[in-house]
N, CA, C and O atoms as a printed pandas DataFrame, in Angstrom:
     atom_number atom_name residue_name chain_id  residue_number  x_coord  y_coord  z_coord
0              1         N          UNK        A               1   10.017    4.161  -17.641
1              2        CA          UNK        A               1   10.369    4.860  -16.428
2              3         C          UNK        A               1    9.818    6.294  -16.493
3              4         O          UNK        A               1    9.444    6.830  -17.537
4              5         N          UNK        A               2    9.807    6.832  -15.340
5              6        CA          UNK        A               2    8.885    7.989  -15.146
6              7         C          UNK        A               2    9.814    9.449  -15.030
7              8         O          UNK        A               2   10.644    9.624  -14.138
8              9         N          UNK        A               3    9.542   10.331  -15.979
9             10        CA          UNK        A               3   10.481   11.116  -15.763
10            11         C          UNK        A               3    9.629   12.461  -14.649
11            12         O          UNK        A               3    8.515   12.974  -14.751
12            13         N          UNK        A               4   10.768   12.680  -13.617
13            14        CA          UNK        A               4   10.230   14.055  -12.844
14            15         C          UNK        A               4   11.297   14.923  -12.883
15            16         O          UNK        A               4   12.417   14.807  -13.380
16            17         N          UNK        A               5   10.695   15.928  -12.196
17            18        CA          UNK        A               5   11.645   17.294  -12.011
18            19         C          UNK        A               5   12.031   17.254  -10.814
19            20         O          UNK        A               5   11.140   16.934  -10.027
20            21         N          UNK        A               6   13.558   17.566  -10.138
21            22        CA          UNK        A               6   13.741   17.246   -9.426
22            23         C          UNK        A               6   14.887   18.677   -8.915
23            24         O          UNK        A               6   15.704   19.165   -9.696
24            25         N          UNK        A               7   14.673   19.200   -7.308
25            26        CA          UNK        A               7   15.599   20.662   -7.167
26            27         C          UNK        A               7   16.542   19.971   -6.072
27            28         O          UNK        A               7   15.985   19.305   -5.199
28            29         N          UNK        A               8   18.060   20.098   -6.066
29            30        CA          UNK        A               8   19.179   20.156   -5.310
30            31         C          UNK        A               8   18.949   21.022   -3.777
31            32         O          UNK        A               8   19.002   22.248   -3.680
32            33         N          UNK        A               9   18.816   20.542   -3.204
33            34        CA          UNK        A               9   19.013   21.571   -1.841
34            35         C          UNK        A               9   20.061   22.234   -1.662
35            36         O          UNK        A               9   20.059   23.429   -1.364
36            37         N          UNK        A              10   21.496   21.249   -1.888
37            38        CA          UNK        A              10   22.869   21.235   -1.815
38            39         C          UNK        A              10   23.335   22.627   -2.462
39            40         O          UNK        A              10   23.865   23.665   -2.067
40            41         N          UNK        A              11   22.737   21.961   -3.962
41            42        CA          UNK        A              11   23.299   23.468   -5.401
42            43         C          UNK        A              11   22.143   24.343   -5.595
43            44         O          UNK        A              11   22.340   25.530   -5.855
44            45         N          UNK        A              12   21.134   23.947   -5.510
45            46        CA          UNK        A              12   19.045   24.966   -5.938
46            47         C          UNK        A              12   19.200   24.158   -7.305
47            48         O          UNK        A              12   18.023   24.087   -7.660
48            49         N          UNK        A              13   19.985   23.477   -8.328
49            50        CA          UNK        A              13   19.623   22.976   -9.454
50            51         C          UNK        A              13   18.835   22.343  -10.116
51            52         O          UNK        A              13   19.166   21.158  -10.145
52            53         N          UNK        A              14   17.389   22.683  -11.015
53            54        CA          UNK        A              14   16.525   21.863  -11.503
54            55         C          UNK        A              14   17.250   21.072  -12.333
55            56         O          UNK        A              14   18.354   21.417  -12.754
56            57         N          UNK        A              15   16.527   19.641  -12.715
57            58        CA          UNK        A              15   16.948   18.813  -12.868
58            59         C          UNK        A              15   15.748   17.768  -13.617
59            60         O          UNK        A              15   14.846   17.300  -12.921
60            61         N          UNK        A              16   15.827   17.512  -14.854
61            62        CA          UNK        A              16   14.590   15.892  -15.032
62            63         C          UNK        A              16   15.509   15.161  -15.382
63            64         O          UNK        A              16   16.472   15.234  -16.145
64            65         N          UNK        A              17   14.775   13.952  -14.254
65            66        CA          UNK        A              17   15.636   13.109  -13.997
66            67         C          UNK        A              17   14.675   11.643  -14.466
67            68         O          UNK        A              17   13.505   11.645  -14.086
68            69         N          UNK        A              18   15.091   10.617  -15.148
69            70        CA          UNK        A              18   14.185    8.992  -15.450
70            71         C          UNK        A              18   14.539    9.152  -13.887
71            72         O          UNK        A              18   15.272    9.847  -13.184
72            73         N          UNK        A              19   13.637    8.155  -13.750
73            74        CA          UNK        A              19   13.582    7.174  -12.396
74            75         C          UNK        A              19   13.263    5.988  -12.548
75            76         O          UNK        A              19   12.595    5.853  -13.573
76            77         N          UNK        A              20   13.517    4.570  -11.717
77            78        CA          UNK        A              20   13.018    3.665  -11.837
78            79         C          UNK        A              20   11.502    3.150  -10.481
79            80         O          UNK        A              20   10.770    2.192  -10.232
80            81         N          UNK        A              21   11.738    4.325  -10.069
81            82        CA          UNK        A              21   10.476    4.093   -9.309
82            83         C          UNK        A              21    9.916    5.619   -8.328
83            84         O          UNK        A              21   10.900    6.353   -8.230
84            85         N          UNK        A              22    8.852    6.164   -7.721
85            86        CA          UNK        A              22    8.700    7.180   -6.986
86            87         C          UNK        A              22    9.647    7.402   -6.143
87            88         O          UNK        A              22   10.178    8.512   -6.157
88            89         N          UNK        A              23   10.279    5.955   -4.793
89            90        CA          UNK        A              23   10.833    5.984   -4.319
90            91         C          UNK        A              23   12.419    6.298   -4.263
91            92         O          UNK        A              23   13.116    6.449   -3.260
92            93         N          UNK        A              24   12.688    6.339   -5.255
93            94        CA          UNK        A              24   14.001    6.220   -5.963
94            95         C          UNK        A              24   14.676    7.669   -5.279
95            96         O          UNK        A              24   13.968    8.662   -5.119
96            97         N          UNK        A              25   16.254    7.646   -4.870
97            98        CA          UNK        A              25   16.359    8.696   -4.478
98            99         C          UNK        A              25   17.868    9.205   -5.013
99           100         O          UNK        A              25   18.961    9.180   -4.446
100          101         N          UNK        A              26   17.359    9.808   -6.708
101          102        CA          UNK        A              26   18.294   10.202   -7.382
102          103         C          UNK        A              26   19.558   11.240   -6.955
103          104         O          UNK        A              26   19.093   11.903   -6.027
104          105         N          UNK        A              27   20.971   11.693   -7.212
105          106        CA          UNK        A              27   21.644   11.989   -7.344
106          107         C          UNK        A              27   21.534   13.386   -8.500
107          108         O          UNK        A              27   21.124   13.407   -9.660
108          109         N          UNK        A              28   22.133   14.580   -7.549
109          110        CA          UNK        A              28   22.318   15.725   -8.371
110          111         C          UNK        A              28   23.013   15.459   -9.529
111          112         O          UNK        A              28   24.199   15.314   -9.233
112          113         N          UNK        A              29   22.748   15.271  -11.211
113          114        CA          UNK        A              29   23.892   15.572  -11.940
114          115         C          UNK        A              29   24.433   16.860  -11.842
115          116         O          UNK        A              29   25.438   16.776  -12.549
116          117         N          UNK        A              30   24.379   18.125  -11.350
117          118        CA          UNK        A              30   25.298   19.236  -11.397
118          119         C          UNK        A              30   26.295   18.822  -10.007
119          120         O          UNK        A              30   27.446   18.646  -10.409
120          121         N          UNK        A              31   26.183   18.619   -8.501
121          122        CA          UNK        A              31   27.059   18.306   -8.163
122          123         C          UNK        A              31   27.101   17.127   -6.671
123          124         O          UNK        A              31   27.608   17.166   -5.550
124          125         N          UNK        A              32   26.302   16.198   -7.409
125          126        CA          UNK        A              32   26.212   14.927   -6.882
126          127         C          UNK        A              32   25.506   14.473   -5.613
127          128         O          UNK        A              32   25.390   13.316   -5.207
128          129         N          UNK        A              33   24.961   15.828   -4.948
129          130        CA          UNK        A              33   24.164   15.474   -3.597
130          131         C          UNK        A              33   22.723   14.972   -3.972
131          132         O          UNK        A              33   22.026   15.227   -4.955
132          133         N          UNK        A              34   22.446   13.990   -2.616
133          134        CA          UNK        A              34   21.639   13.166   -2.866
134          135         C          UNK        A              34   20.353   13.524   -1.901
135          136         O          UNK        A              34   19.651   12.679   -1.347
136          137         N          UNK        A              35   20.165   15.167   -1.801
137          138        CA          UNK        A              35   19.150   15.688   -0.852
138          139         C          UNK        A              35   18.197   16.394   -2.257
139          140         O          UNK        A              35   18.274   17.602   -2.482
140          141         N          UNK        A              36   17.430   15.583   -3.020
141          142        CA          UNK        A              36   17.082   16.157   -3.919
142          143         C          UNK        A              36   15.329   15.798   -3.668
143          144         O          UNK        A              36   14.927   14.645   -3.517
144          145         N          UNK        A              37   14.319   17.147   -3.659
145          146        CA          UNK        A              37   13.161   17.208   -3.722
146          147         C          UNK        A              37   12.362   17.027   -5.018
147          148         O          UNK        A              37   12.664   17.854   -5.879
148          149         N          UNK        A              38   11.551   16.272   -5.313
149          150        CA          UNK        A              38   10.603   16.078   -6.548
150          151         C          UNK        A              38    9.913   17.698   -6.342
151          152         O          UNK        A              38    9.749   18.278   -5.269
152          153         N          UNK        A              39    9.550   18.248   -7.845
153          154        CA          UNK        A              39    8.487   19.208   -7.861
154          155         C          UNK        A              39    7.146   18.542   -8.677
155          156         O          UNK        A              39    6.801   17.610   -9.405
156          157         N          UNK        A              40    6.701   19.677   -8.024
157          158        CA          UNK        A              40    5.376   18.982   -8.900
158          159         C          UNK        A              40    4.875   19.726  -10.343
159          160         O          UNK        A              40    4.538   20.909  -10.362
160          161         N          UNK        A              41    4.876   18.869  -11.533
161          162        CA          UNK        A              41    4.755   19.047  -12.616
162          163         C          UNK        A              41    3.176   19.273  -12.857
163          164         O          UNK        A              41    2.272   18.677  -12.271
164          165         N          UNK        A              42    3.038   20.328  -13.911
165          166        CA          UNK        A              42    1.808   20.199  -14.994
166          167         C          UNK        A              42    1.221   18.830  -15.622
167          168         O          UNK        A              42    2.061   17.943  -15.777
168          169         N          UNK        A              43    0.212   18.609  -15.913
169          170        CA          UNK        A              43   -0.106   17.420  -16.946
170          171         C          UNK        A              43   -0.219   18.523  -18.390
171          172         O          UNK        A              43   -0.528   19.696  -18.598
172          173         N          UNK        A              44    0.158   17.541  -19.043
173          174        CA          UNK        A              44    0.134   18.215  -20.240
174          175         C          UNK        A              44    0.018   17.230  -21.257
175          176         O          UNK        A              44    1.027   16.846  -21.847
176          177         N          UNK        A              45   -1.138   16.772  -21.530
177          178        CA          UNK        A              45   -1.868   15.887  -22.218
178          179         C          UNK        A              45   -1.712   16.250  -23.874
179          180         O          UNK        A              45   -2.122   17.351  -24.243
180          181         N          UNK        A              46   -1.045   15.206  -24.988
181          182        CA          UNK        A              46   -0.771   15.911  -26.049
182          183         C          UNK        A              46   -1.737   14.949  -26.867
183          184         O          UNK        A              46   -2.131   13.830  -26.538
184          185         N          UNK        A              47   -2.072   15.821  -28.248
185          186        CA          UNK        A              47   -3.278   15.173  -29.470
186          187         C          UNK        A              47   -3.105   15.679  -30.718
187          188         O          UNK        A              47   -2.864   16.833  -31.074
188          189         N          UNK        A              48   -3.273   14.575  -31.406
189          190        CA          UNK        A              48   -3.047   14.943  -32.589
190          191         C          UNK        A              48   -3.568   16.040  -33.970
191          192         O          UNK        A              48   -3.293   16.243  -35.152
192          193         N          UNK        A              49   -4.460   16.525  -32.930
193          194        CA          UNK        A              49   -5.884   17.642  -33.692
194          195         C          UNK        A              49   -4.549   18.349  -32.767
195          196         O          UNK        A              49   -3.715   18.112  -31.893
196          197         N          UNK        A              50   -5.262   19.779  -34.053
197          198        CA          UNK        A              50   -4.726   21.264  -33.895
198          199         C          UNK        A              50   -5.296   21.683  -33.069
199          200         O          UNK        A              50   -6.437   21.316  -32.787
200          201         N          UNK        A              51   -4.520   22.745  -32.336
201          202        CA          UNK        A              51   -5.132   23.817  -31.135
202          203         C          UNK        A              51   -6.283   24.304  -31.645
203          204         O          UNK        A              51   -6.181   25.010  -32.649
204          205         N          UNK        A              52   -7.583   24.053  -31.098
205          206        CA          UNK        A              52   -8.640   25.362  -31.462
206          207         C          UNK        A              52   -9.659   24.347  -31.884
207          208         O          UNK        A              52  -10.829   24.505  -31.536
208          209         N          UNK        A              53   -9.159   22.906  -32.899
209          210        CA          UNK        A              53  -10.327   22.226  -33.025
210          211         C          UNK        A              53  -11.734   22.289  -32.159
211          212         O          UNK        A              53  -11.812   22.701  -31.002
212          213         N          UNK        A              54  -12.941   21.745  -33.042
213          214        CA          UNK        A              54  -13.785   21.425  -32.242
214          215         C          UNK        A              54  -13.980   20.260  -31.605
215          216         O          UNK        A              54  -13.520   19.386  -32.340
216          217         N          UNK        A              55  -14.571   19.622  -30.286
217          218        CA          UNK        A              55  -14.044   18.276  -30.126
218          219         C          UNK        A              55  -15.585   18.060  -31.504
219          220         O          UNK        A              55  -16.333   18.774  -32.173
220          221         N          UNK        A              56  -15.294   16.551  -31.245
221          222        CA          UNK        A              56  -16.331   15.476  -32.239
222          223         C          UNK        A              56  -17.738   15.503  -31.588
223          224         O          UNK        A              56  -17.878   15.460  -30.366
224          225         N          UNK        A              57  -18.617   15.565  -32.328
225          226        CA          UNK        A              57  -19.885   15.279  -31.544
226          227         C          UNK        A              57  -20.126   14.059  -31.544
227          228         O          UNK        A              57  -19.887   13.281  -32.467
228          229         N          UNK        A              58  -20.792   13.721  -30.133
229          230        CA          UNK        A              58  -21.027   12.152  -29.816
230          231         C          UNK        A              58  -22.588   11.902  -30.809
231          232         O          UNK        A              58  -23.422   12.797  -30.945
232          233         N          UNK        A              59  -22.720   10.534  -31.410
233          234        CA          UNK        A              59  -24.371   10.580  -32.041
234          235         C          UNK        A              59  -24.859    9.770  -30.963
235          236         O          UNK        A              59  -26.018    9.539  -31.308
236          237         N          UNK        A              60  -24.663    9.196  -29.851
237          238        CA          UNK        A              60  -25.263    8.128  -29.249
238          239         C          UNK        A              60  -25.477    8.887  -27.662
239          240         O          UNK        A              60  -25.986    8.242  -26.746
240          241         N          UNK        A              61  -25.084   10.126  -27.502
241          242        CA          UNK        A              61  -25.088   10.734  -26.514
242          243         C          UNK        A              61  -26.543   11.163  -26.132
243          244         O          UNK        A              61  -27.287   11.502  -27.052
244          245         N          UNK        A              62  -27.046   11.175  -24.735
245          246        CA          UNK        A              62  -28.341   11.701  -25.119
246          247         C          UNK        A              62  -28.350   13.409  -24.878
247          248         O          UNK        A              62  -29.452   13.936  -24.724
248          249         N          UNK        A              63  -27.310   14.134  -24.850
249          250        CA          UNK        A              63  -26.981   15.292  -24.891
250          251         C          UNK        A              63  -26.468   15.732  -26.198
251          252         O          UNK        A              63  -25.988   16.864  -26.245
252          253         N          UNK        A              64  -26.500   14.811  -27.570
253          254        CA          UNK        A              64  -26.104   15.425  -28.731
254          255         C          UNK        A              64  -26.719   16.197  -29.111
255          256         O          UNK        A              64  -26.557   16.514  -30.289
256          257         N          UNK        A              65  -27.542   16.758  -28.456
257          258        CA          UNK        A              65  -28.691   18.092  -29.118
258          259         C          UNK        A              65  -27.621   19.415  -29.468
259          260         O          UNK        A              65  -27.603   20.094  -30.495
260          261         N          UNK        A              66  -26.675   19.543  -28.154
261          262        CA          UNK        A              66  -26.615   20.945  -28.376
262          263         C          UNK        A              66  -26.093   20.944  -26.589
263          264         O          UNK        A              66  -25.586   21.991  -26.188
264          265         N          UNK        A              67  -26.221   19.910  -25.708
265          266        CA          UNK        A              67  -26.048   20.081  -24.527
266          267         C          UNK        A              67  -25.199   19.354  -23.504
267          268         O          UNK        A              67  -25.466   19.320  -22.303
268          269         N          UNK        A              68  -24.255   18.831  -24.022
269          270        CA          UNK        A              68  -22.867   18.067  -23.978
270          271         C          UNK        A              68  -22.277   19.420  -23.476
271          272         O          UNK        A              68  -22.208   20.523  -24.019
272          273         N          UNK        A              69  -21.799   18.878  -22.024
273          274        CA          UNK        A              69  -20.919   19.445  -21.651
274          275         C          UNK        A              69  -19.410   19.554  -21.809
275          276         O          UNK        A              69  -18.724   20.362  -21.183
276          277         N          UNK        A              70  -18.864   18.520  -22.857
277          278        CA          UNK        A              70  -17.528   18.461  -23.534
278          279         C          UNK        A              70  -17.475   19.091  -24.611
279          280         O          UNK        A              70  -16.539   18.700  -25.310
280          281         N          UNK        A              71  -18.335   20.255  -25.250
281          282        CA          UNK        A              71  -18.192   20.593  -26.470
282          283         C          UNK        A              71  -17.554   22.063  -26.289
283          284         O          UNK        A              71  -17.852   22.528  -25.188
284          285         N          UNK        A              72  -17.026   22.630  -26.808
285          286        CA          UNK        A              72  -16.491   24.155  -26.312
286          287         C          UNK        A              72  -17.464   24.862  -27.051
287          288         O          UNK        A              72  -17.493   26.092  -27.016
């Protein structure tokens, strides 16, 4: 299930809430009104390399020279 962030009109209370679907039209846990707006979240893509790594160079790329636009 998909978790979002979700604000109370009723109370202003943020809120992440599971859902079982987009449509789904969750309930304030602070004080139970059911006029609650999705916000829209960051992606925040996580990896197991440290901050700062370099990415990998591709060998089969025909930009492995030096001209890969994925390399920082």
């Amino acid at each position: 299930m998909p978790l979002f962030t979700y604000q109370c009109a009723k109370c202003g209370a943020e809120s992440e809430i599971l859902v079982g679907s987009a449509a789904a039209r969750p309930a304030c846990p602070s004080c139970g009104g059911r006029n609650m707006t999705r916000m829209a979240s960051a992606f925040a893509p996580q990896s197991a390399k440290a901050a700062g790594d370099p990415a990998p160079r591709c060998q089969s790329c025909p930009s492995a020279g030096g001209g890969c636009p994925y390399q920082r």
